[in-house]
PDB file of N, CA, C, O and CB in Angstrom:
ATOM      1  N   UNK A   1     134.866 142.016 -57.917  1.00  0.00           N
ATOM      2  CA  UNK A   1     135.293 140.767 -57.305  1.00  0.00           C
ATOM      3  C   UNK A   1     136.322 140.084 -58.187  1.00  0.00           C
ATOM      4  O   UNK A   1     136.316 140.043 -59.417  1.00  0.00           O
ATOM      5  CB  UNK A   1     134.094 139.839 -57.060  1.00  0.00           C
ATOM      6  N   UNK A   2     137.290 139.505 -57.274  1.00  0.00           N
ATOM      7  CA  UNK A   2     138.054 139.272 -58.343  1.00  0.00           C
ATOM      8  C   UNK A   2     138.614 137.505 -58.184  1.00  0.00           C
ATOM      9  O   UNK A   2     139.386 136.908 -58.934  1.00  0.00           O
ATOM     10  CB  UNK A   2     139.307 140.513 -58.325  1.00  0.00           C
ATOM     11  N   UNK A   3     137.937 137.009 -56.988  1.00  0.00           N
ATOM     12  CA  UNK A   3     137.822 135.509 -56.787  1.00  0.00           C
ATOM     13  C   UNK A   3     139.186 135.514 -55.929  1.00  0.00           C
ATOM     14  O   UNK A   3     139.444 134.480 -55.313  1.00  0.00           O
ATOM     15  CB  UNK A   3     137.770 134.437 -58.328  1.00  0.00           C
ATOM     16  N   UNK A   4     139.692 136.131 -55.881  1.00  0.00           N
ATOM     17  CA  UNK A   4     140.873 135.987 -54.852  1.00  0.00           C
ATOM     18  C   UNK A   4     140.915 136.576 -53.368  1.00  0.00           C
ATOM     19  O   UNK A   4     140.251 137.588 -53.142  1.00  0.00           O
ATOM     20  CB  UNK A   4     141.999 136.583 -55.478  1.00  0.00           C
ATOM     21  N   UNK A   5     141.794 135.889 -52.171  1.00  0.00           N
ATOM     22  CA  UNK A   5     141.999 137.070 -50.929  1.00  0.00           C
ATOM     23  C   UNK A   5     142.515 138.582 -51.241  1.00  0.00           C
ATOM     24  O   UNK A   5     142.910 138.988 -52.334  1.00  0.00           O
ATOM     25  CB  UNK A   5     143.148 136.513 -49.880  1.00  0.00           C
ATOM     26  N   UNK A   6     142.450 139.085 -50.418  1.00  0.00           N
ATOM     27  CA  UNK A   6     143.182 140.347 -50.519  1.00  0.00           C
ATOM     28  C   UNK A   6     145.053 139.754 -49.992  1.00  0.00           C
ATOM     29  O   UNK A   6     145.948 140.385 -50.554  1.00  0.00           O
ATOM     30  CB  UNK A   6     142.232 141.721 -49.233  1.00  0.00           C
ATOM     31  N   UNK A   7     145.324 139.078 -49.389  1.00  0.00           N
ATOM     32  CA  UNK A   7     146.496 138.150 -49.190  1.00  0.00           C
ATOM     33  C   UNK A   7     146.920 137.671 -50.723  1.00  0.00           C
ATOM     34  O   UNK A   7     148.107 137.770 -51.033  1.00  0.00           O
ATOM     35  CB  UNK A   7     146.048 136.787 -48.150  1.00  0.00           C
ATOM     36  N   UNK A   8     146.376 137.377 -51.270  1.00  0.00           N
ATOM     37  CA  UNK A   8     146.432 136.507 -52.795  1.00  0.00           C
ATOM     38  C   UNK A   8     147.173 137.803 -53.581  1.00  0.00           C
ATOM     39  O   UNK A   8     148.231 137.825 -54.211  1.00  0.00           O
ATOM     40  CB  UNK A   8     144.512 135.945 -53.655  1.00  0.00           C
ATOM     41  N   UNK A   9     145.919 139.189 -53.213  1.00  0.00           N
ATOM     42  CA  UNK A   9     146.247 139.607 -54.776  1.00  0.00           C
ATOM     43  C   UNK A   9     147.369 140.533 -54.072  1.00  0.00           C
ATOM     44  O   UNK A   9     147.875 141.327 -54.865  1.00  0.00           O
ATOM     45  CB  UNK A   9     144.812 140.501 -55.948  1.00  0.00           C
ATOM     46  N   UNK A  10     147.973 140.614 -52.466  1.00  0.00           N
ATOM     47  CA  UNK A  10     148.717 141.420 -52.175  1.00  0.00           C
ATOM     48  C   UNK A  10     150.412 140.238 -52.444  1.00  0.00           C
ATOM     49  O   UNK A  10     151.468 140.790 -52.136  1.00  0.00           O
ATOM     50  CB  UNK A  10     148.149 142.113 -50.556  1.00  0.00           C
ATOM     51  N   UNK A  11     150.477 139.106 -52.856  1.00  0.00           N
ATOM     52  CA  UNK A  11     151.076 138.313 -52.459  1.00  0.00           C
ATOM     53  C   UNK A  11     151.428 138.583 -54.276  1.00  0.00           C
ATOM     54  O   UNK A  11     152.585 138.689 -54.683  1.00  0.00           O
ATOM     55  CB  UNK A  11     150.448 137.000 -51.509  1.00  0.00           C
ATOM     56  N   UNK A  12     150.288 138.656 -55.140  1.00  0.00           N
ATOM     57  CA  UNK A  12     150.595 138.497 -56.509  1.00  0.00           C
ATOM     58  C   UNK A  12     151.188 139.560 -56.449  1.00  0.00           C
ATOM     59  O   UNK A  12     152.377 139.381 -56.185  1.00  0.00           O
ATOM     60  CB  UNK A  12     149.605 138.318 -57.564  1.00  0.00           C
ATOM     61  N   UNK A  13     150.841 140.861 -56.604  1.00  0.00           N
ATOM     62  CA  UNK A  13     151.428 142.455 -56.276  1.00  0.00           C
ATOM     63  C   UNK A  13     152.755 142.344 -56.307  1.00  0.00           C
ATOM     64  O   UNK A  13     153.294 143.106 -57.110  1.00  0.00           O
ATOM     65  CB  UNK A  13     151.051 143.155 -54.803  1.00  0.00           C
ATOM     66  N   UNK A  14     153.773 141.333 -55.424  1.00  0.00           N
ATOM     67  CA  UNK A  14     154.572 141.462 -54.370  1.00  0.00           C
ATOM     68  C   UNK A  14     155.550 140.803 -55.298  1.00  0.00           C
ATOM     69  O   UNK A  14     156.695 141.253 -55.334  1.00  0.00           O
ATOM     70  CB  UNK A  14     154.161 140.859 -52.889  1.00  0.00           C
ATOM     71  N   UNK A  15     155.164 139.626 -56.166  1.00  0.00           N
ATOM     72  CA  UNK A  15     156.021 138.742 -56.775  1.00  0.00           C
ATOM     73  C   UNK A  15     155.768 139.548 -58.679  1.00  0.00           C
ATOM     74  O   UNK A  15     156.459 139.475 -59.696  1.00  0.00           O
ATOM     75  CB  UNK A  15     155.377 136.762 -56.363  1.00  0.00           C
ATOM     76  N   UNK A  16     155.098 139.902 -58.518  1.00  0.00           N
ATOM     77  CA  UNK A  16     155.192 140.910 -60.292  1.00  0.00           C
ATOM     78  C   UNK A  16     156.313 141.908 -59.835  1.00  0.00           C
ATOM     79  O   UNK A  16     157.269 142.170 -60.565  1.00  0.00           O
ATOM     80  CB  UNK A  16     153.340 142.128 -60.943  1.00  0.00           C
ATOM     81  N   UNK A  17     156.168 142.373 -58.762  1.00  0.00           N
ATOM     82  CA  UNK A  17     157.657 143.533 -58.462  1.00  0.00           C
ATOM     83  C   UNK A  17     158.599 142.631 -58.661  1.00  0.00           C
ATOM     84  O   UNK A  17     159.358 142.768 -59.621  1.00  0.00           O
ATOM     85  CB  UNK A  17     157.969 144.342 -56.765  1.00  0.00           C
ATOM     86  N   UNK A  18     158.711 141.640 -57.865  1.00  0.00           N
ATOM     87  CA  UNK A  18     159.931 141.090 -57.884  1.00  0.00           C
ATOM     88  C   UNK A  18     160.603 140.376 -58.838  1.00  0.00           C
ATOM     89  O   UNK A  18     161.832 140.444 -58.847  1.00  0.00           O
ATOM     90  CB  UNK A  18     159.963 140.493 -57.088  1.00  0.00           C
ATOM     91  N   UNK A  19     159.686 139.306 -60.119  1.00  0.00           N
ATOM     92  CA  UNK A  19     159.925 139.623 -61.132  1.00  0.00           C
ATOM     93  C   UNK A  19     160.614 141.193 -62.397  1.00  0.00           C
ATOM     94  O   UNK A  19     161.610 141.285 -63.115  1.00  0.00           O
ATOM     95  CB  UNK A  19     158.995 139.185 -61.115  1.00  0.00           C
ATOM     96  N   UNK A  20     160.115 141.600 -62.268  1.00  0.00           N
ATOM     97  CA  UNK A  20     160.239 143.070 -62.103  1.00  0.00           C
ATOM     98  C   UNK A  20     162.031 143.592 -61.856  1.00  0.00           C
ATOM     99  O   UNK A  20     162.841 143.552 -62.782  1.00  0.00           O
ATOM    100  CB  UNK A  20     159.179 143.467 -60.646  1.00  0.00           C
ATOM    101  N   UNK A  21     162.258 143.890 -60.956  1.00  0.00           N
ATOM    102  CA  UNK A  21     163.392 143.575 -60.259  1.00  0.00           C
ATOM    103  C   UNK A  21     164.574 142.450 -60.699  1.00  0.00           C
ATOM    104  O   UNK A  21     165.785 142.630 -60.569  1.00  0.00           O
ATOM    105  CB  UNK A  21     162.861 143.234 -59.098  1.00  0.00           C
ATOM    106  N   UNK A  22     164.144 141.651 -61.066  1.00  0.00           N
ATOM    107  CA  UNK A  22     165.080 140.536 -60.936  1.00  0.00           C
ATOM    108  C   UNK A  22     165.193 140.415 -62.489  1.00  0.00           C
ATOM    109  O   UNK A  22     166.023 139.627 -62.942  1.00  0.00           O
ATOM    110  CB  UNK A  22     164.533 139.112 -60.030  1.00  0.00           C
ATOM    111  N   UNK A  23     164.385 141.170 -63.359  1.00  0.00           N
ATOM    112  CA  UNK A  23     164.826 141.258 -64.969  1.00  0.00           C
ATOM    113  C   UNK A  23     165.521 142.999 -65.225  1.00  0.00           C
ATOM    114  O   UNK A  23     166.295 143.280 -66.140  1.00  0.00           O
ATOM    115  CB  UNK A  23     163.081 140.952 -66.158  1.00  0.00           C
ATOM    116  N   UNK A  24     165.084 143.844 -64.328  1.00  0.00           N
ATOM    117  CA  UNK A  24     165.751 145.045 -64.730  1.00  0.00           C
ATOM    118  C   UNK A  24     166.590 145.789 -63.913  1.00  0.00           C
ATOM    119  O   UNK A  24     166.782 147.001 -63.823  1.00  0.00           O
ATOM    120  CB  UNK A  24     164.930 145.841 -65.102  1.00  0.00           C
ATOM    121  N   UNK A  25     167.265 144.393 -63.070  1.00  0.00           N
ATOM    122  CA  UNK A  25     168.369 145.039 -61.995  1.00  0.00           C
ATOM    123  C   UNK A  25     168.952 143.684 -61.853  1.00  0.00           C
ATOM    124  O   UNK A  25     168.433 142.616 -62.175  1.00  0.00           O
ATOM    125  CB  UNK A  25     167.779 145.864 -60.371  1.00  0.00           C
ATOM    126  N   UNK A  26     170.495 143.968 -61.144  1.00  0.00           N
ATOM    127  CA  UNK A  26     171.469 143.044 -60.805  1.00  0.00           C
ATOM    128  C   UNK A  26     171.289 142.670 -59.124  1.00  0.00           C
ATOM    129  O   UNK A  26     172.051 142.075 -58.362  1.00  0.00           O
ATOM    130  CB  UNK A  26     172.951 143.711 -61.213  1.00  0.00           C
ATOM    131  N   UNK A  27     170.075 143.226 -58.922  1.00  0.00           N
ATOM    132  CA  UNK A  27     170.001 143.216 -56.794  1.00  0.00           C
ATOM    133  C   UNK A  27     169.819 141.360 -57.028  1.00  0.00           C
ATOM    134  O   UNK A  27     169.432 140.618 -57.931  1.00  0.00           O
ATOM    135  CB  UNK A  27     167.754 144.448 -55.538  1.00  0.00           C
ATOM    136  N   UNK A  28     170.451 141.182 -55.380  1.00  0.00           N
ATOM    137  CA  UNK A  28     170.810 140.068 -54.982  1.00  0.00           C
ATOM    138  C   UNK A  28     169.062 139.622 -54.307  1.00  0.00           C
ATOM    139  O   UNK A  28     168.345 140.495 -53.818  1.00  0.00           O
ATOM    140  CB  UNK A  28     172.293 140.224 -53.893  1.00  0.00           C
ATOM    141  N   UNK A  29     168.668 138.301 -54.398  1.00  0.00           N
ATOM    142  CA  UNK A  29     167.536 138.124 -53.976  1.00  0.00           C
ATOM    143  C   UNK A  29     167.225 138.809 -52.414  1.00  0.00           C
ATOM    144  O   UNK A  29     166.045 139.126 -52.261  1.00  0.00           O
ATOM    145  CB  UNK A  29     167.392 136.699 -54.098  1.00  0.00           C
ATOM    146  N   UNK A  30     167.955 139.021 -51.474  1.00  0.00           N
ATOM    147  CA  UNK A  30     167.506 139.219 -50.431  1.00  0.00           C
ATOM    148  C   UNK A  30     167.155 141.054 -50.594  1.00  0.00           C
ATOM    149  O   UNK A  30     166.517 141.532 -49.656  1.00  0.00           O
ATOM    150  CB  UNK A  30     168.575 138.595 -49.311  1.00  0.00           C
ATOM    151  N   UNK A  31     167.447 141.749 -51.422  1.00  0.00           N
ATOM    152  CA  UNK A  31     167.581 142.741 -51.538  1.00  0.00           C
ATOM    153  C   UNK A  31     166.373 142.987 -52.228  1.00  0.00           C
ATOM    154  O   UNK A  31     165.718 143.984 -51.923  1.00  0.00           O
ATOM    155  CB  UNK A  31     168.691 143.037 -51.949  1.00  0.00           C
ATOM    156  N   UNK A  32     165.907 142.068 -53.290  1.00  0.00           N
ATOM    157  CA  UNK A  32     164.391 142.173 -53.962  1.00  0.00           C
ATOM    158  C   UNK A  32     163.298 141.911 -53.048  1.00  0.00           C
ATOM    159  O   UNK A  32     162.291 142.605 -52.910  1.00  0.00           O
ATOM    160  CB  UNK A  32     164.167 141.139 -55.137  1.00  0.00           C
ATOM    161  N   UNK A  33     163.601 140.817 -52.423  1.00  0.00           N
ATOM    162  CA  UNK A  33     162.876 140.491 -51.031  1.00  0.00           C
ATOM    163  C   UNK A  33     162.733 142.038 -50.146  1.00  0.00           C
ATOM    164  O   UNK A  33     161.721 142.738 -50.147  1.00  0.00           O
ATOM    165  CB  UNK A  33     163.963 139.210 -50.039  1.00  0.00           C
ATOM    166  N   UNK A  34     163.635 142.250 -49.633  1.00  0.00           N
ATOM    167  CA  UNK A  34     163.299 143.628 -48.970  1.00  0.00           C
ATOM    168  C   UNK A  34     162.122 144.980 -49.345  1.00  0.00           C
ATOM    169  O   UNK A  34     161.216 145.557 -48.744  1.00  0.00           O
ATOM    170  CB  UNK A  34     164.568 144.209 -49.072  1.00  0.00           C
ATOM    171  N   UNK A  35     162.881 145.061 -50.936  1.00  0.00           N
ATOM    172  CA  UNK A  35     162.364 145.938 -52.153  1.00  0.00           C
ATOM    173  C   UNK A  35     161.058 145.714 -51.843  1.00  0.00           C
ATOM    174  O   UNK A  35     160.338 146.669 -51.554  1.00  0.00           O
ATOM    175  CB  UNK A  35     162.777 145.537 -53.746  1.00  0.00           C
ATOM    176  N   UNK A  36     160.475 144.159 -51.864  1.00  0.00           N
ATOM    177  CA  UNK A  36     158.885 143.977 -51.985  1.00  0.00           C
ATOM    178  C   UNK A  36     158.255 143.592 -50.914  1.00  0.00           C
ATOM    179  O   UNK A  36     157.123 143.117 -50.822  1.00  0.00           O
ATOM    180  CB  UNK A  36     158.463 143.044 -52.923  1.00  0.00           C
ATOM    181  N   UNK A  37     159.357 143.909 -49.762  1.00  0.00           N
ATOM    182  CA  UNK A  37     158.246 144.350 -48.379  1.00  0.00           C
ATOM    183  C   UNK A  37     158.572 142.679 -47.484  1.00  0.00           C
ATOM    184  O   UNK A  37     158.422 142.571 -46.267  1.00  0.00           O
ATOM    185  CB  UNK A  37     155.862 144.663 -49.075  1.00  0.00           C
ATOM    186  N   UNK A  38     158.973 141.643 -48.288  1.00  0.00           N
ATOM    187  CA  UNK A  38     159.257 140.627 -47.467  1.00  0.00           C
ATOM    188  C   UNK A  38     160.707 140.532 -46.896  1.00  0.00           C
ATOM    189  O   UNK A  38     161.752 140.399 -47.535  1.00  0.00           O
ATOM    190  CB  UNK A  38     158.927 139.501 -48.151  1.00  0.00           C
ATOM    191  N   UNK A  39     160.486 140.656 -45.200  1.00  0.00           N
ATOM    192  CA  UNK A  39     161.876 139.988 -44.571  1.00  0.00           C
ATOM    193  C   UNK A  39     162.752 139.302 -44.705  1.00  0.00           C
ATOM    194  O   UNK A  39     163.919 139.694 -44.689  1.00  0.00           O
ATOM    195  CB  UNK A  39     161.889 139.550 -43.927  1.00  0.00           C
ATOM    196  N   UNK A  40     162.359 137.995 -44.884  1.00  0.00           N
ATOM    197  CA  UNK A  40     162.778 136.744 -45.050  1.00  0.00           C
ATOM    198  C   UNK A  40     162.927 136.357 -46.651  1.00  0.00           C
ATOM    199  O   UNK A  40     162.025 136.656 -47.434  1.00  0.00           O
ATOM    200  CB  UNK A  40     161.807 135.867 -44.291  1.00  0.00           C
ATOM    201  N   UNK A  41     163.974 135.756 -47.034  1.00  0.00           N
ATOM    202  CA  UNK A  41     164.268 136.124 -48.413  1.00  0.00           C
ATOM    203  C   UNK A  41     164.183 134.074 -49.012  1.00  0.00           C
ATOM    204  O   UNK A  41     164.206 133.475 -50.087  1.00  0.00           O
ATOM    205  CB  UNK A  41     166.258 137.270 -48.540  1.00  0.00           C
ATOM    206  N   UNK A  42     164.111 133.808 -47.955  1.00  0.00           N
ATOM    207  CA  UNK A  42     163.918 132.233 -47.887  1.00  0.00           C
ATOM    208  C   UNK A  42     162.247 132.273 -48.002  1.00  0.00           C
ATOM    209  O   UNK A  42     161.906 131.196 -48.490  1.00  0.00           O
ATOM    210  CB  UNK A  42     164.608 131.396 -46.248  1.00  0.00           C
ATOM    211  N   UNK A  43     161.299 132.956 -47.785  1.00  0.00           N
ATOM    212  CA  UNK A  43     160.129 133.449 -48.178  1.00  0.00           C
ATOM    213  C   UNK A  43     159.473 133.683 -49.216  1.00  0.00           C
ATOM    214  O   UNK A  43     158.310 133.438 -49.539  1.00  0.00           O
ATOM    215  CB  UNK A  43     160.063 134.161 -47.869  1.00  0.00           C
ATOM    216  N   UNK A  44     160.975 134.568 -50.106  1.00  0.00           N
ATOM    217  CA  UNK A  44     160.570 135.153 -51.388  1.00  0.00           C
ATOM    218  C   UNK A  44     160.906 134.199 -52.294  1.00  0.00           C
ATOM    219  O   UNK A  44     160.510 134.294 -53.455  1.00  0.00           O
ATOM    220  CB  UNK A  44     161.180 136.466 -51.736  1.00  0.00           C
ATOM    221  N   UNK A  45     161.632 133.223 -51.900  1.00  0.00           N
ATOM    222  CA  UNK A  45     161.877 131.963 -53.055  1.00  0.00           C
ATOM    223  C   UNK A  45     161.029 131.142 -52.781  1.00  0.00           C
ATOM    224  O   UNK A  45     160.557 130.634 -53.799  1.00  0.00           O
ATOM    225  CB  UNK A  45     163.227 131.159 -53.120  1.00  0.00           C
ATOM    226  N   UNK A  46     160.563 130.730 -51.755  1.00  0.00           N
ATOM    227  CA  UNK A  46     159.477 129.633 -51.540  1.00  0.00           C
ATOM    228  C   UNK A  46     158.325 130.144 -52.326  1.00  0.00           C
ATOM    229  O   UNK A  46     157.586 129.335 -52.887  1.00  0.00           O
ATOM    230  CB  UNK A  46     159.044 129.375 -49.933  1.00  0.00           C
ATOM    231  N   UNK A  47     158.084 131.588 -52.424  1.00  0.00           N
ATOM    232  CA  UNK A  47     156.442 131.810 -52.729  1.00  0.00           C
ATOM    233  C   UNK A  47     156.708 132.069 -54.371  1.00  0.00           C
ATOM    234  O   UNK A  47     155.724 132.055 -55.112  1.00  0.00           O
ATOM    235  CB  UNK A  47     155.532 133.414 -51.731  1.00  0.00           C
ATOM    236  N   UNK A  48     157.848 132.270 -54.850  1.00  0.00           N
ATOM    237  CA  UNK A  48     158.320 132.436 -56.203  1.00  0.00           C
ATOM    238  C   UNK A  48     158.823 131.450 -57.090  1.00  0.00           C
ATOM    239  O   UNK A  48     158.892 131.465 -58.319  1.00  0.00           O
ATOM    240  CB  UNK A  48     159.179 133.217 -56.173  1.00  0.00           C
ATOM    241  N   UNK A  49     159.241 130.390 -56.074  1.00  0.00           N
ATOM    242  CA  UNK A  49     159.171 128.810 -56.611  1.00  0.00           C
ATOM    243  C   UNK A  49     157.739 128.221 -56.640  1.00  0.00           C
ATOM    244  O   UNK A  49     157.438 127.463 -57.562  1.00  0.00           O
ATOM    245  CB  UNK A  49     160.064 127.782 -55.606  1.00  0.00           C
ATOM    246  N   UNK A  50     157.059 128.456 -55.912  1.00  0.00           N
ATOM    247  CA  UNK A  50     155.516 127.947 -55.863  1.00  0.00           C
ATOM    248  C   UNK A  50     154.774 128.420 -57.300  1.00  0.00           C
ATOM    249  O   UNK A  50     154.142 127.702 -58.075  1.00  0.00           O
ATOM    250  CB  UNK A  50     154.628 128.715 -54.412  1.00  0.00           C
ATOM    251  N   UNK A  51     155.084 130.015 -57.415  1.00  0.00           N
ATOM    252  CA  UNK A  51     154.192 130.613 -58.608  1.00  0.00           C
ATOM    253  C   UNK A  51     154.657 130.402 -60.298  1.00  0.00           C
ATOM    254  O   UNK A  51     154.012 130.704 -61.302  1.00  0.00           O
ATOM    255  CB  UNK A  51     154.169 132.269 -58.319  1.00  0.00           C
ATOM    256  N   UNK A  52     156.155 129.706 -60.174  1.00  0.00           N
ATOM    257  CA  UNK A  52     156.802 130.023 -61.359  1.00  0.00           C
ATOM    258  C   UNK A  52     157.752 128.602 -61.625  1.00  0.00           C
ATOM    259  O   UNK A  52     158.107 128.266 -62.755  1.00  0.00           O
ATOM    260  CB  UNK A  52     157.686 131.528 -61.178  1.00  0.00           C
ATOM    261  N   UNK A  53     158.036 127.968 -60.591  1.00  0.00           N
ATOM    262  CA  UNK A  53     158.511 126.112 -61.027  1.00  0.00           C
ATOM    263  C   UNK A  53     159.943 126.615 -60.335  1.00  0.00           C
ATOM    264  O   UNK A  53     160.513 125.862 -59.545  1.00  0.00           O
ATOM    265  CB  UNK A  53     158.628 125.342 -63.338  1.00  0.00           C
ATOM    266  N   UNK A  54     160.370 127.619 -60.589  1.00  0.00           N
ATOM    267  CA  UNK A  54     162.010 128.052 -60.071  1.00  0.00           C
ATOM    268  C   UNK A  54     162.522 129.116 -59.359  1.00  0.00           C
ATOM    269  O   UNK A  54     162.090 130.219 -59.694  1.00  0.00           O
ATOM    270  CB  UNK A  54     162.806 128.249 -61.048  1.00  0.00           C
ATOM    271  N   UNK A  55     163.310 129.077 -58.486  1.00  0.00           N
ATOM    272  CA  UNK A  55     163.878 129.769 -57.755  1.00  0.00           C
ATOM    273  C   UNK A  55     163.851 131.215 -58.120  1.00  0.00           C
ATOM    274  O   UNK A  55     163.232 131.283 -59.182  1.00  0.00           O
ATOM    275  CB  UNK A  55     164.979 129.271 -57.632  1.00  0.00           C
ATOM    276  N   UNK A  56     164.156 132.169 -57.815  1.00  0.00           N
ATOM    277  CA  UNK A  56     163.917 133.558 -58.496  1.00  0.00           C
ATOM    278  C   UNK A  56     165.454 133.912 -59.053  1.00  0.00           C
ATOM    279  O   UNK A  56     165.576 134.787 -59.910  1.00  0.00           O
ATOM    280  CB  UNK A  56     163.259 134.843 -57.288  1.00  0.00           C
ATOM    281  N   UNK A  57     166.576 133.231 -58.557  1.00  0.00           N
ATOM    282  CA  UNK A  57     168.032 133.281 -58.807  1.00  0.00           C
ATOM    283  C   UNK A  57     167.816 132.368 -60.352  1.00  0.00           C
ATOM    284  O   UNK A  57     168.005 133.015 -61.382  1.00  0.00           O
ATOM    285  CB  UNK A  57     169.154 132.460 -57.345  1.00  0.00           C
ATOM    286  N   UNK A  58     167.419 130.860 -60.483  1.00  0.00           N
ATOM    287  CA  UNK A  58     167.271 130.240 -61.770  1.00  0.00           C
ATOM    288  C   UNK A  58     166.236 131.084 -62.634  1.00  0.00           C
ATOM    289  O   UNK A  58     166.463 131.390 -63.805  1.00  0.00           O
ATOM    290  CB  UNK A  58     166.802 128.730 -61.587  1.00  0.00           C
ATOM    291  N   UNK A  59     165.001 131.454 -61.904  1.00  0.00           N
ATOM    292  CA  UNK A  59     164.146 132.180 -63.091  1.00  0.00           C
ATOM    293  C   UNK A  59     164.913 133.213 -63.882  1.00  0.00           C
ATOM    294  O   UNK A  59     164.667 133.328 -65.083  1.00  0.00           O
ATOM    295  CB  UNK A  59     162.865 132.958 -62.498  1.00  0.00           C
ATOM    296  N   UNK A  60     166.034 134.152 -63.168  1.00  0.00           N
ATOM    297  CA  UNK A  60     166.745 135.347 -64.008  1.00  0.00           C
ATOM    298  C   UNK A  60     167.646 134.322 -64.286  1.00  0.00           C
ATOM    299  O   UNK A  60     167.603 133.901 -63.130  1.00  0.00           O
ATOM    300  CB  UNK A  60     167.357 136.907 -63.283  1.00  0.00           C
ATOM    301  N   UNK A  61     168.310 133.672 -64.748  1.00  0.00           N
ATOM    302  CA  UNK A  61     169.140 133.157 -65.322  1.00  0.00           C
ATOM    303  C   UNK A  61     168.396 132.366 -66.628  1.00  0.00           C
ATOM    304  O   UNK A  61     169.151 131.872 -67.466  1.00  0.00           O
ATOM    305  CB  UNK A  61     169.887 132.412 -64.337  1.00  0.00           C
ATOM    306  N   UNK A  62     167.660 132.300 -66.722  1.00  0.00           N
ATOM    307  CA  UNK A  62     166.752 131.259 -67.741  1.00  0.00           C
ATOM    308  C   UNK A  62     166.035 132.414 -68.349  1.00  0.00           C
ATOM    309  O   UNK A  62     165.667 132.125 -69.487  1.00  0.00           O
ATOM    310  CB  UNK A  62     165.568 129.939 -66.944  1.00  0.00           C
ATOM    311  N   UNK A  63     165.666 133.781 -67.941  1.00  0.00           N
ATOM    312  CA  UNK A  63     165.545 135.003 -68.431  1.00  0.00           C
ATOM    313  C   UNK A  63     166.413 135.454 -69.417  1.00  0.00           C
ATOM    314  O   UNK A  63     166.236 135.487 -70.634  1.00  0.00           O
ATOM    315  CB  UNK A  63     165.580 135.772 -67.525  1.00  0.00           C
ATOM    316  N   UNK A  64     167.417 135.812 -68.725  1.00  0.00           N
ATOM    317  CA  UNK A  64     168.129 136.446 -69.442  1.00  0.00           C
ATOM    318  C   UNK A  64     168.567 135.044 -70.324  1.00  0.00           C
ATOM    319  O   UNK A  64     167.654 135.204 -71.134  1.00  0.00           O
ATOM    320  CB  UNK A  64     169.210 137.381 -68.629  1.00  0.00           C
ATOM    321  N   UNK A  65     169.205 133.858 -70.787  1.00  0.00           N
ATOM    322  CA  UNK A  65     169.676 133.322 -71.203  1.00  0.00           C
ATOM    323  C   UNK A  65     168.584 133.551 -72.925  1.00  0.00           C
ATOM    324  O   UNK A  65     169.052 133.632 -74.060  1.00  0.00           O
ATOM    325  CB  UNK A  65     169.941 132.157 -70.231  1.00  0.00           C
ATOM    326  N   UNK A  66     167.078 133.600 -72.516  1.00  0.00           N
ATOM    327  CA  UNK A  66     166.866 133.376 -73.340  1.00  0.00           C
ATOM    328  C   UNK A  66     166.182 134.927 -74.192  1.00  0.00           C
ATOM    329  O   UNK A  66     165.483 134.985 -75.204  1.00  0.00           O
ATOM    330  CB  UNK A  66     166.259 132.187 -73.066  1.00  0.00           C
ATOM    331  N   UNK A  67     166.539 135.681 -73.602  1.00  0.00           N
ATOM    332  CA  UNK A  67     166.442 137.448 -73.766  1.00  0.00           C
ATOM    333  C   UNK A  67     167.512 137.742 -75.447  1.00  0.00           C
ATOM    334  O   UNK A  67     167.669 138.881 -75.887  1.00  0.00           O
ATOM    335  CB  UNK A  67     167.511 138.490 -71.832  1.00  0.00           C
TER     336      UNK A  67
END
């Protein structure tokens, strides 16, 4: 048991790729979005701004800046 939905830990799954992605590639967010199974790429920033304070475009930029 791991105290979470199966939605939760398929949703966490989804945004560790995309992290993932967005530190060891130059793909454009809608393209990581795809990569991790979500359509809507206005999706993948809402649920990646929710988990992390910033956009997934500012999170790699504040990445790498400080890499």
């Amino acid at each position: 048991r791991t105290g979470r939905t199966v939605q939760e830990w398929i949703v966490e799954r989804r945004m560790a790729e995309a992290r993932s992605l967005l530190l060891g590639t130059d793909l454009a967010v809608q393209e990581v979005a795809a990569r991790v199974g979500i359509a809507d790429p206005g999706e993948v920033t809402r649920v990646f701004r929710h988990a992390h304070g910033d956009s997934p475009r500012t999170w790699r930029a504040k990445q790498v800046r400080t890499a």
